[in-house]
C-alpha angles and dihedrals in degrees: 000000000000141000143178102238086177138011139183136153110282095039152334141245110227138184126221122197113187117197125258092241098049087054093049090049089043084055094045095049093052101047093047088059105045082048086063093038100051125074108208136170117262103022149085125253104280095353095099106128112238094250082067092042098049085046096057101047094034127248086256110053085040095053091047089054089049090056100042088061101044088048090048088053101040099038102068084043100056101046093050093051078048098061094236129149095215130198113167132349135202126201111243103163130017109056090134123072119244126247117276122291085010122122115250108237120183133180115225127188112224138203114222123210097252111258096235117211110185120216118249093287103167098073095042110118121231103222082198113125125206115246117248120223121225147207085241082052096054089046096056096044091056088049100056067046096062095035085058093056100045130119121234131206151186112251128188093227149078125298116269133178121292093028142131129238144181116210142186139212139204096264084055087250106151124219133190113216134189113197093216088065101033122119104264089245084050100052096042093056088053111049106098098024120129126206119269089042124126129207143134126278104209107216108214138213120240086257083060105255127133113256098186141335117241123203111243138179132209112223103161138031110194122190113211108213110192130217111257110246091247139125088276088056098051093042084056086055101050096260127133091224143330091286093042087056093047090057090048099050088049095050091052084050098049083048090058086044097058095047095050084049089057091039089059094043087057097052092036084057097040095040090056097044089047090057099043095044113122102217141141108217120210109241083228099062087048094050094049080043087051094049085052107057089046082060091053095046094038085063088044093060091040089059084057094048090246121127120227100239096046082063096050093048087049091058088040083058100049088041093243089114092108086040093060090037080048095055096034095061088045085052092038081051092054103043079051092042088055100038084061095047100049085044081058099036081055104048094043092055092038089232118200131193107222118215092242085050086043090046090052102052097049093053090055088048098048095046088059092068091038094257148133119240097248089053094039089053092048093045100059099025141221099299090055094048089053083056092051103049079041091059088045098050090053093044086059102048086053093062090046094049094049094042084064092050107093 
């Protein structure tokens, strides 16, 4: 028997009442298994009466193991005759065990799966602007063209700008360097310098002090020649002529454009909904969303070579410790926030992943790690694929969502 004594929006409060009968057979499992699996003096092999039992694992620990199962096998039960959509449960009465031949009844709080209502979205206005593309745009981008296509090769001088060079430390660790993208203090210790020099790169701090010097060769001095902007140069690249390049190049741009302007729609919807959404959020589901982003955050830092907790010690030491727990619940809040509102997006346009949309997702998945789909499918199983279609789904719902927005 089971029944809701109080509800609200986040979560209930429900009482379980387990059988006599069922009590009394529980007990009698457990303590016939504990009698084959003891060895105690005195007795044959599962023939210990229950008072020696009970005494040697003590009344206590036996009785806590008697409750955890009846509640394991009343409590799905219950919430499901209930009607509730459960997510997590916390024993709040019935940590005693009730007199003989009595039924054992117990009160659980319970988290509910928030019931998501969305706000009138489909007449919300996206202040996004599509980017324009422009003639300084085209320009740029046939000139990282050209620079692709440029030769490079040794010269006997002195570093000038534009250049690459190769480079070596103290510890014979060798760097290529181009001077375009070099760190201003970088570049200007190496103009002038000829092969075969040796100086001291200073590494800075991000206020801009130098932290150490460290000794450096110079072992190569590349100039980079660049292809003339001409007919010849817009043939190598598949174009019918240097016009023909240029409306090319601005119609990939446009393209990208055009993507980037979408992509922004879709966060500027799902940002706003996110935020308006009315909603009580269970604790538990912040604090999985919490674990999570430290996860994401913990790889972050690996790829850095910095352990997690060396970074939090480091934000315990400058006092900013409550300021990070602070901003990872409000972040912990959002990605929940927008997890519910793509779920109801979804639900509301009935959203469907077809198999050709499937197909092609998982190709472009699965060419990211250098496999094949039926390798990349058996790599990551079946519970990540399920994410994966999930994410897609959503994705979707969200484009959907954003193309009926003026």
């Amino acid at each position: 028997m089971a029944e809701i004594l109080e509800q609200t929006g986040a979560g209930a409060t429900v009482r379980i009442e387990v059988p006599p009968e069922q009590v009394e057979k529980t007990t009698k499992e457990l303590l016939d298994a504990y009698r084959r699996q003891l060895k105690i003096p005195g007795f044959r092999p599962g023939r210990a009466p229950d008072k020696v039992i009970l005494a040697r694992v003590g009344k206590d620990a036996f009785w806590d193991e008697v409750r955890e199962r009846l509640i394991e096998s009343s409590y799905p039960e219950a919430v499901r005759e209930l009607g509730l959509d459960a997510i997590a449960a916390r024993l709040v009465e019935g940590r005693e065990p009730p007199p003989p031949g009595a039924p054992y009844a117990y009160t659980v709080e319970v988290e509910l799966y928030p019931a998501v209502e969305l706000p009138d979205w489909k007449n919300l206005e996206l202040e996004v602007e599509r980017p324009p593309v422009s003639e300084a745009m085209v320009e740029d981008a046939i000139e990282d063209l050209r620079r692709r296509y440029a030769e490079v090769q040794t010269v006997e001088r002195e570093v000038q700008e534009g250049d690459h060079v190769v480079v070596e430390v103290d510890d014979g660790s060798r760097f290529p360097i181009e001077l375009d993208r070099a760190e201003p203090h970088v570049r200007e210790e190496l103009l002038g310098k000829k092969a075969g020099d040796s100086f001291e790169i200073p590494v800075m701090s991000e206020e801009g002090e130098v932290v150490r010097q460290v000794p450096t060769s110079l072992l190569e001095v590349k100039e980079v020649r660049l292809p003339e902007v001409d007919e010849e140069f817009a043939k190598t690249l598949e174009a019918e002529s240097l016009d023909d390049l240029r409306e090319k190049v601005r119609a990939s741009l446009e393209a990208a454009a055009e993507r980037d302007y979408l992509e922004a729609r879709k966060r500027a919807l799902l940002e706003r909904l996110a935020e308006s959404l009315e909603v009580e959020i269970p604790p538990s589901m912040i604090h999985d969303e919490e674990r999570s982003v430290l996860r994401d955050m913990e790889d972050d830092l690996q790829r850095q070579g910095i352990p997690l907790q060396d970074y939090l010690k480091g934000l315990e030491r400058e006092g900013k410790i409550e300021e990070f727990k602070s901003d990872l619940r409000r972040q912990a809040e959002m990605r929940v926030r927008r997890g519910l509102v793509l779920e109801k997006l979804a639900e509301e346009l009935g959203t469907q992943v077809t198999d050709e949309e499937w197909d092609a997702y998982l190709k472009g998945y699965a060419e990211r790690y250098g496999l094949k789909v039926p390798e990349f499918k058996q790599a990551v199983g079946d519970e990540s694929l399920e994410n994966l279609k999930l994410r897609l789904q959503r994705d979707k719902a969200l484009s959907e969502a954003a193309a009926q927005l003026a």
